[in-house]
N, CA, C, O and CB atoms as a CASP TS submission, in Angstrom:
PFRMAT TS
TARGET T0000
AUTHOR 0000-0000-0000
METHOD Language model
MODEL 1
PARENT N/A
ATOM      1  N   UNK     1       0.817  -1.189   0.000  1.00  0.00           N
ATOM      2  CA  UNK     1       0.000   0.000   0.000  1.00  0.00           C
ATOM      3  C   UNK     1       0.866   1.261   0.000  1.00  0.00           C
ATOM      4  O   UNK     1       0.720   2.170  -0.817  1.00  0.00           O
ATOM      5  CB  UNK     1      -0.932  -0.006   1.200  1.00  0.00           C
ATOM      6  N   UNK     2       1.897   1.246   1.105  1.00  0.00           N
ATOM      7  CA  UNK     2       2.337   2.625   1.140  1.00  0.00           C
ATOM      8  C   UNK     2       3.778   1.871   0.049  1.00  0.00           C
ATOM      9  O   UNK     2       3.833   0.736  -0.424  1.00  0.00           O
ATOM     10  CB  UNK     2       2.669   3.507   3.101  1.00  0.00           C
ATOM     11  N   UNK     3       4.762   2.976  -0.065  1.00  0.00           N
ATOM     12  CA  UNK     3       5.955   3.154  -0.725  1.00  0.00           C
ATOM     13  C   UNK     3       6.784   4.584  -0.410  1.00  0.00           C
ATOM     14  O   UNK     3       6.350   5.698  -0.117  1.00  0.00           O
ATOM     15  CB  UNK     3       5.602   3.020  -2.178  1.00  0.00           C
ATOM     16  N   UNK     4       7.827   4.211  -0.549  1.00  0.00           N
ATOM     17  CA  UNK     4       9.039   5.045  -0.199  1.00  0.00           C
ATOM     18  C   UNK     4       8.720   6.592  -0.465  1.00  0.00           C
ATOM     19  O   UNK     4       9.262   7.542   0.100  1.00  0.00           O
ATOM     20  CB  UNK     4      10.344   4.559  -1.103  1.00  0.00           C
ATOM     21  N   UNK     5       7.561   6.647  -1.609  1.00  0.00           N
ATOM     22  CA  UNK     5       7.458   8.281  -2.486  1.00  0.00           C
ATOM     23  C   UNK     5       6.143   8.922  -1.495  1.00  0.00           C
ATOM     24  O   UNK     5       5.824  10.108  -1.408  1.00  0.00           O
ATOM     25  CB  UNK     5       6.840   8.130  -4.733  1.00  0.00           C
ATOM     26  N   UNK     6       5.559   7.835  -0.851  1.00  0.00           N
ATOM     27  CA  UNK     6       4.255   8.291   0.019  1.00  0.00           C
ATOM     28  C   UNK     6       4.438   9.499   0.630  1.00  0.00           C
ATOM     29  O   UNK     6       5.406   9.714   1.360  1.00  0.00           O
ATOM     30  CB  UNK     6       3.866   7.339   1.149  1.00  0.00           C
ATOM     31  N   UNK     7       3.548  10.345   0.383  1.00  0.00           N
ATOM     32  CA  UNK     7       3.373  10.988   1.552  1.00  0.00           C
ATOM     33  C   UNK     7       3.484  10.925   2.768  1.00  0.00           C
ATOM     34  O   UNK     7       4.347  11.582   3.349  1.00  0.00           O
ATOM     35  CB  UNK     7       2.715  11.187   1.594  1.00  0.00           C
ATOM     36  N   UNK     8       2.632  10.122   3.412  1.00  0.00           N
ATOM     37  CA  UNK     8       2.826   9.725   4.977  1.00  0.00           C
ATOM     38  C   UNK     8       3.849   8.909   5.689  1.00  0.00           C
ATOM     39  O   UNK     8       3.979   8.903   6.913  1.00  0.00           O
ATOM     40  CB  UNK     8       1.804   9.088   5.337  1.00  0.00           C
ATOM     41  N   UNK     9       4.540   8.247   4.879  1.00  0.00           N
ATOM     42  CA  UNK     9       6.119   7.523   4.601  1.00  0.00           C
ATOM     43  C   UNK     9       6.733   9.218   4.937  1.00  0.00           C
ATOM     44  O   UNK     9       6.841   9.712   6.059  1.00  0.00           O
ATOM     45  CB  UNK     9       6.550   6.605   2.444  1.00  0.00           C
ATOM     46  N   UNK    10       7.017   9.771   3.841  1.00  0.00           N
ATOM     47  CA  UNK    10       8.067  11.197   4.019  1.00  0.00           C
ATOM     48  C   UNK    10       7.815  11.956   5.402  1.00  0.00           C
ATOM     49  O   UNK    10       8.774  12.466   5.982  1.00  0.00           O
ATOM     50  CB  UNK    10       7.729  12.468   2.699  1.00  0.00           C
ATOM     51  N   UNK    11       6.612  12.026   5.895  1.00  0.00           N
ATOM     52  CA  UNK    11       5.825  12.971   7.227  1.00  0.00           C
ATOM     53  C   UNK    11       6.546  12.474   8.256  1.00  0.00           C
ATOM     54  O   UNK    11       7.224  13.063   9.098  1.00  0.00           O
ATOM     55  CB  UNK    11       4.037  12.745   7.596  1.00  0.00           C
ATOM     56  N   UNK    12       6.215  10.767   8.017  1.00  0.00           N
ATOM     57  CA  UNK    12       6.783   9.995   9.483  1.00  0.00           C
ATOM     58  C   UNK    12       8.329  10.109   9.360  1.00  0.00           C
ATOM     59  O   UNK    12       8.880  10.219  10.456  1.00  0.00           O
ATOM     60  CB  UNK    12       6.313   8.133   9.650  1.00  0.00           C
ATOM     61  N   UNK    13       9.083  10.108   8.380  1.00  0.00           N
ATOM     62  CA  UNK    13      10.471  10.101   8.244  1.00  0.00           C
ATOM     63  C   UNK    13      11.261  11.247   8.692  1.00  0.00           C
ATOM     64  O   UNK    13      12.256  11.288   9.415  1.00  0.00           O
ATOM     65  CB  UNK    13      10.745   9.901   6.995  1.00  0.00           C
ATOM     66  N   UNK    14      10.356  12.509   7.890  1.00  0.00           N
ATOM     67  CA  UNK    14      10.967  13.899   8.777  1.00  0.00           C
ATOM     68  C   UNK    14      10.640  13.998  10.467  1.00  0.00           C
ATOM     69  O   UNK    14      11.375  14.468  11.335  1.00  0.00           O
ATOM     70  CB  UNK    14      10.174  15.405   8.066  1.00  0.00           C
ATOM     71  N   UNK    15       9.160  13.336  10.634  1.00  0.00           N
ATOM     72  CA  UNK    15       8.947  13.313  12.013  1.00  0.00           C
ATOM     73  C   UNK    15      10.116  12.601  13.157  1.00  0.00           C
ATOM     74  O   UNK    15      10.503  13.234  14.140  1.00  0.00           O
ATOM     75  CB  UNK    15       7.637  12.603  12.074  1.00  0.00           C
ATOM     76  N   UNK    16      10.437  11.642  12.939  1.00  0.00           N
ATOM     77  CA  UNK    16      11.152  10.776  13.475  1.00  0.00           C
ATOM     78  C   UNK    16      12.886  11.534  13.286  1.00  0.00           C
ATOM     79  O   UNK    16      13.649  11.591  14.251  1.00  0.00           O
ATOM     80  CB  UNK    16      10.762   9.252  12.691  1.00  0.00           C
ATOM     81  N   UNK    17      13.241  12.021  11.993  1.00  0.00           N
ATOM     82  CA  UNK    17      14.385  12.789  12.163  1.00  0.00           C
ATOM     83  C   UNK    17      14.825  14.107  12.595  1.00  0.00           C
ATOM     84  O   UNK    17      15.938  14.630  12.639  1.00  0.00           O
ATOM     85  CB  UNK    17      14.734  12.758  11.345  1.00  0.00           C
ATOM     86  N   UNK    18      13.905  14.419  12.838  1.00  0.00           N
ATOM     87  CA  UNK    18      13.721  15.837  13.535  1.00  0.00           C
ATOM     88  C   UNK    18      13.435  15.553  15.280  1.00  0.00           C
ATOM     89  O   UNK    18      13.616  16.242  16.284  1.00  0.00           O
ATOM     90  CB  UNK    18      12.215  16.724  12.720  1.00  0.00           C
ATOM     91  N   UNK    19      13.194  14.931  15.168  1.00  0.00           N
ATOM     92  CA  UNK    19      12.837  14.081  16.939  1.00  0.00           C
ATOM     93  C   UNK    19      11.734  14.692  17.399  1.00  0.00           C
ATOM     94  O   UNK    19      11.671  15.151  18.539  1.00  0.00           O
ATOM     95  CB  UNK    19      14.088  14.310  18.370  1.00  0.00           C
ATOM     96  N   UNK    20      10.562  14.758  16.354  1.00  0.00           N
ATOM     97  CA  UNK    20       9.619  15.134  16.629  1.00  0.00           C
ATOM     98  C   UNK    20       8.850  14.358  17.655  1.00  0.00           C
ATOM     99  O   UNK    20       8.274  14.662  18.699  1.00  0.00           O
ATOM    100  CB  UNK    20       9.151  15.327  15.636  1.00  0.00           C
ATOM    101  N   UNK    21       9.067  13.121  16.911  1.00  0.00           N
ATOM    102  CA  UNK    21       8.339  11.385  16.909  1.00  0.00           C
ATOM    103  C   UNK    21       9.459  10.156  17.278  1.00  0.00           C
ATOM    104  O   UNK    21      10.464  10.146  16.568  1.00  0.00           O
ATOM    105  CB  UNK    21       7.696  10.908  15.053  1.00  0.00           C
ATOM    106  N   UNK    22       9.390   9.467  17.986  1.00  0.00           N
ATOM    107  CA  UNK    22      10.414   8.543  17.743  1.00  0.00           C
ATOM    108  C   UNK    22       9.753   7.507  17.095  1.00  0.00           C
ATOM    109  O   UNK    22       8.537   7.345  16.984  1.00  0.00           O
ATOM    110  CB  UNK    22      11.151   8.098  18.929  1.00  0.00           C
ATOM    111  N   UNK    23      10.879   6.656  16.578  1.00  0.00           N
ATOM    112  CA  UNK    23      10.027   5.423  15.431  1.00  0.00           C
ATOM    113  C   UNK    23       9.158   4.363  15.896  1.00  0.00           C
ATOM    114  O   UNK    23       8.590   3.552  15.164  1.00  0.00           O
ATOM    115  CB  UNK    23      11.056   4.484  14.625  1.00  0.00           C
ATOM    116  N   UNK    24       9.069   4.433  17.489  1.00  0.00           N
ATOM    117  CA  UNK    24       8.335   3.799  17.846  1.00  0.00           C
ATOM    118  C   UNK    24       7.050   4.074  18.248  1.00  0.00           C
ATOM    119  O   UNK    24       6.384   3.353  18.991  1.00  0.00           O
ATOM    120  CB  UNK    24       8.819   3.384  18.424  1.00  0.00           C
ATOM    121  N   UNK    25       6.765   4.914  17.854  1.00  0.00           N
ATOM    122  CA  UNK    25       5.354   5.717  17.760  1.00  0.00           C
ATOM    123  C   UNK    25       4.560   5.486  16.095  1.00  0.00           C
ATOM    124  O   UNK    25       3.424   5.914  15.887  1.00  0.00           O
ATOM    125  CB  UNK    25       5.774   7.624  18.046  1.00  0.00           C
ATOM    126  N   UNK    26       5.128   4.973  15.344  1.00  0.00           N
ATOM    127  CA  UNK    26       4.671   5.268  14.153  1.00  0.00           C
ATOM    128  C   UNK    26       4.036   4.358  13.994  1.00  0.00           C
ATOM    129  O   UNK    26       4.475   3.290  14.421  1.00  0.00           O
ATOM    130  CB  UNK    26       5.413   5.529  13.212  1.00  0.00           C
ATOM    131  N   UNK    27       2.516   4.392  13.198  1.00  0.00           N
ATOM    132  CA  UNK    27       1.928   3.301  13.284  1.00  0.00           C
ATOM    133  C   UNK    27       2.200   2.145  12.705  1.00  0.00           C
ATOM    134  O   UNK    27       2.994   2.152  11.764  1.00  0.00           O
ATOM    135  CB  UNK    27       1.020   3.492  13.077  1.00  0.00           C
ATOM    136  N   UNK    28       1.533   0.767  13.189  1.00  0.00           N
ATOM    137  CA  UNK    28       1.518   0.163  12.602  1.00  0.00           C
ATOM    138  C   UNK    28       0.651  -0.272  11.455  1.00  0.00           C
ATOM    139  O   UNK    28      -0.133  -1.172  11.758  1.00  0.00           O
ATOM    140  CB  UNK    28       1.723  -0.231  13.190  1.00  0.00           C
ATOM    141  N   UNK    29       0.614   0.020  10.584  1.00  0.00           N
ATOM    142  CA  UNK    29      -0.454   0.209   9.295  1.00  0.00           C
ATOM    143  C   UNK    29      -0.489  -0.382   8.189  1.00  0.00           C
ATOM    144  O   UNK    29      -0.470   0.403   7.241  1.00  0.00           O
ATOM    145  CB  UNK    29      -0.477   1.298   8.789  1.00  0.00           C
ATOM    146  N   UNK    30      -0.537  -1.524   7.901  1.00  0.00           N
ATOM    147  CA  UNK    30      -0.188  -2.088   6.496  1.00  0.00           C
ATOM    148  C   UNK    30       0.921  -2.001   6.859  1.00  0.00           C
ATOM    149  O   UNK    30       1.327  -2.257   7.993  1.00  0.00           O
ATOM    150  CB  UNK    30      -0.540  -1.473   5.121  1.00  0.00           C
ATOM    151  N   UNK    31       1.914  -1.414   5.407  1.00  0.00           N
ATOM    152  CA  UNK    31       3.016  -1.438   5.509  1.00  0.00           C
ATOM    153  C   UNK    31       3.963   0.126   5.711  1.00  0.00           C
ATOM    154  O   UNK    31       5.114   0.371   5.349  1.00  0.00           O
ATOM    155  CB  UNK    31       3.226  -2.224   4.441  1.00  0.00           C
ATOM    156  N   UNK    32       3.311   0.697   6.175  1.00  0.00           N
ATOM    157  CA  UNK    32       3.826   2.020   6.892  1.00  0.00           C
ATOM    158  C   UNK    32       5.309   2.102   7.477  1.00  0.00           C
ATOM    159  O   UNK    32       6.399   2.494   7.060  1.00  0.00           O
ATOM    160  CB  UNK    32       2.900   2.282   8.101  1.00  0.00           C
ATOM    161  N   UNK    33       4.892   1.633   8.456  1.00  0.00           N
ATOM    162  CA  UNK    33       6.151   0.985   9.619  1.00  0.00           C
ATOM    163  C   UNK    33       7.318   0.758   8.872  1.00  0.00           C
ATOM    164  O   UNK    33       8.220   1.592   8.945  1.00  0.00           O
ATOM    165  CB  UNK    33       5.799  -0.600  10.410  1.00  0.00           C
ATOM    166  N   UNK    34       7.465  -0.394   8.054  1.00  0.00           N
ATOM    167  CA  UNK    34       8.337  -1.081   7.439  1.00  0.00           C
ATOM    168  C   UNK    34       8.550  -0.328   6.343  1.00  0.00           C
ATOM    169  O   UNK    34       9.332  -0.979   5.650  1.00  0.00           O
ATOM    170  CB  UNK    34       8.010  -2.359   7.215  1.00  0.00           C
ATOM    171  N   UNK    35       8.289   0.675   5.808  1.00  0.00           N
ATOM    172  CA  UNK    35       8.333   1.538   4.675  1.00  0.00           C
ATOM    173  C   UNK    35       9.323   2.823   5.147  1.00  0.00           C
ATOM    174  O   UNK    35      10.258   3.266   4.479  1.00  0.00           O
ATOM    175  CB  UNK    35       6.736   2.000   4.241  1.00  0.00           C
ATOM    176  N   UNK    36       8.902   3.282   6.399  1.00  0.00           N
ATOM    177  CA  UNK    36       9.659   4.135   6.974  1.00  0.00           C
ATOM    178  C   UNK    36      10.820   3.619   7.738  1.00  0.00           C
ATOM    179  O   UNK    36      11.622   4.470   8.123  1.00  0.00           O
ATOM    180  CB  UNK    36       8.909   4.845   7.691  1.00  0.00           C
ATOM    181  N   UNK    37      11.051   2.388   8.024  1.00  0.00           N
ATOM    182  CA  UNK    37      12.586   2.127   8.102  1.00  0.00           C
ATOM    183  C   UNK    37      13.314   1.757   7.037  1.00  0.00           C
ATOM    184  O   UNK    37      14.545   1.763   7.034  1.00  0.00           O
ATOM    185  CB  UNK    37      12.885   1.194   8.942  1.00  0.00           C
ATOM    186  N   UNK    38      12.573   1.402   6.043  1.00  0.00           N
ATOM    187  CA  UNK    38      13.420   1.281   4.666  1.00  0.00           C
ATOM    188  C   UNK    38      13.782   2.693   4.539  1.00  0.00           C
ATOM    189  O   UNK    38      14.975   2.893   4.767  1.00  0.00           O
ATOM    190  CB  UNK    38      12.562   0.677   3.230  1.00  0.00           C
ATOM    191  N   UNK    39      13.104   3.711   4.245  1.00  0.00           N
ATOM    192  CA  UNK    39      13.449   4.987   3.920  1.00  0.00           C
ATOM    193  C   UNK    39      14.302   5.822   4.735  1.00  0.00           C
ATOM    194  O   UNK    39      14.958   6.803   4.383  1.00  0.00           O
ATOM    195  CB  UNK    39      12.419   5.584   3.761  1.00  0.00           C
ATOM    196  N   UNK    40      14.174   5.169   6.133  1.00  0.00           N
ATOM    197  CA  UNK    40      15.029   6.089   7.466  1.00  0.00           C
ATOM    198  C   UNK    40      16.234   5.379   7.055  1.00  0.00           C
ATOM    199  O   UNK    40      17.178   6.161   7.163  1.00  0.00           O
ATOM    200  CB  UNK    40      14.533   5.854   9.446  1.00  0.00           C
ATOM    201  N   UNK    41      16.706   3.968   6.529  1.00  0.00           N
ATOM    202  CA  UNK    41      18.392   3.244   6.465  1.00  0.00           C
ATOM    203  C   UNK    41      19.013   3.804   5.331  1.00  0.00           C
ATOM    204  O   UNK    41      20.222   4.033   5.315  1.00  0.00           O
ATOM    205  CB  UNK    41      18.515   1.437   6.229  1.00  0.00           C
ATOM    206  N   UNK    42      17.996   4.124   4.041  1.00  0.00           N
ATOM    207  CA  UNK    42      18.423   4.610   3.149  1.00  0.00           C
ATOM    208  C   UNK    42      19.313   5.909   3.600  1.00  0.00           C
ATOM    209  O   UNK    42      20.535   5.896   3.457  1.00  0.00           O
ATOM    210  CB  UNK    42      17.381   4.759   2.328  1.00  0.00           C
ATOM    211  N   UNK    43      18.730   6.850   4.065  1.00  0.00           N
ATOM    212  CA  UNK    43      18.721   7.991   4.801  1.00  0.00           C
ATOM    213  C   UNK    43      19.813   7.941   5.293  1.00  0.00           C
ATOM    214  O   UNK    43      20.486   8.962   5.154  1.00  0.00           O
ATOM    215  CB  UNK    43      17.777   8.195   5.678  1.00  0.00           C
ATOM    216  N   UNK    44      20.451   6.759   6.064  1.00  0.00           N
ATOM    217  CA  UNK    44      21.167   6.610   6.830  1.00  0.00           C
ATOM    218  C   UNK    44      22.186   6.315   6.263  1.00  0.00           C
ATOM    219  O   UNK    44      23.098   7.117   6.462  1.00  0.00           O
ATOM    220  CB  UNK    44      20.842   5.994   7.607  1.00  0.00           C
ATOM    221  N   UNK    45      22.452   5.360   5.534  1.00  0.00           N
ATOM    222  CA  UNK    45      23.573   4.807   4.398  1.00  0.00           C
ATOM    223  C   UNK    45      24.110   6.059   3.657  1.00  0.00           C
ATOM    224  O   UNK    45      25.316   6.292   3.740  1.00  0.00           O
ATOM    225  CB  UNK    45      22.851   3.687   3.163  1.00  0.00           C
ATOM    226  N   UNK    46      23.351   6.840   2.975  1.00  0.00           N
ATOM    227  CA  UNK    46      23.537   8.368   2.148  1.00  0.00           C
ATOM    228  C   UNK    46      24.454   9.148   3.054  1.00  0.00           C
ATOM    229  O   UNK    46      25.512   9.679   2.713  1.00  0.00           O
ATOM    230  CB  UNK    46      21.963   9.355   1.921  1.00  0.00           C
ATOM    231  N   UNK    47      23.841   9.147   4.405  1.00  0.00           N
ATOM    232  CA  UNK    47      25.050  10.081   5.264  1.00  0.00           C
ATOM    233  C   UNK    47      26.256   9.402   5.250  1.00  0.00           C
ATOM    234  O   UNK    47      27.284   9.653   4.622  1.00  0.00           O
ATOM    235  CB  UNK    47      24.753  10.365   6.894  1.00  0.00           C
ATOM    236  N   UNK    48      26.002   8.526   6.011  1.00  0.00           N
ATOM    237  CA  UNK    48      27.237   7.562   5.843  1.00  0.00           C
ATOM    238  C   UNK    48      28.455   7.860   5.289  1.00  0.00           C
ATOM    239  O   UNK    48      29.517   8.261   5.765  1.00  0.00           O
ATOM    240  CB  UNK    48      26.938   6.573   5.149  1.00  0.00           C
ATOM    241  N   UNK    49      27.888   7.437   3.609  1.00  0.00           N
ATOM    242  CA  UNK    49      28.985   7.102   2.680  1.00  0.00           C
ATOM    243  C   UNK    49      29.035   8.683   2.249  1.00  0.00           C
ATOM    244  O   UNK    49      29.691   8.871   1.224  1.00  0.00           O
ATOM    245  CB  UNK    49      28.640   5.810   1.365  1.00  0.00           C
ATOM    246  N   UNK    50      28.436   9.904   2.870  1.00  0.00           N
ATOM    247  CA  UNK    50      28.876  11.338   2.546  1.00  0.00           C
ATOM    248  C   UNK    50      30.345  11.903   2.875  1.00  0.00           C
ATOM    249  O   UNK    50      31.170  12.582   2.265  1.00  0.00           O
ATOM    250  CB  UNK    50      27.951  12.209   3.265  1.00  0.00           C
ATOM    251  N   UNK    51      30.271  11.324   4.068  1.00  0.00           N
ATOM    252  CA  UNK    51      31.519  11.556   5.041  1.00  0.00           C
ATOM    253  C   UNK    51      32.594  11.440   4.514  1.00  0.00           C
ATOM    254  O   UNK    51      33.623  11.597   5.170  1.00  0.00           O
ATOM    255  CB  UNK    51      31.651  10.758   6.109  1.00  0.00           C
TER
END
C-alpha cells in the first residue's frame, strides 16, 4: 500500500528525524512501519557514505 514516495512515509520520516516522533510511535499500518525504516536506512547509508 504505502511506498518510499508516500506521503505519509516522508511525514513519518521527517517526524522521526527531527525528533519530533520517535520510530516507535509510528503506526503500525499495512506497511507504513516497514516503509519508513526502509526509507530512514536509506537515509542513513547516504550520510554515511557522505563523510
Amino acid at each position: 500500500m504505502f511506498n518510499e514516495d508516500s506521503i505519509c512515509v516522508d511525514v513519518w520520516c521527517r517526524a522521526v528525524v527531527t525528533g519530533v516522533h520517535p520510530y516507535s510511535v509510528v503506526p503500525d499500518l499495512y506497511n507504513l512501519r516497514e516503509e519508513v525504516s526502509k526509507k530512514l536506512e536509506k537515509m542513513e547509508e547516504k550520510s554515511v557514505s557522505a563523510k
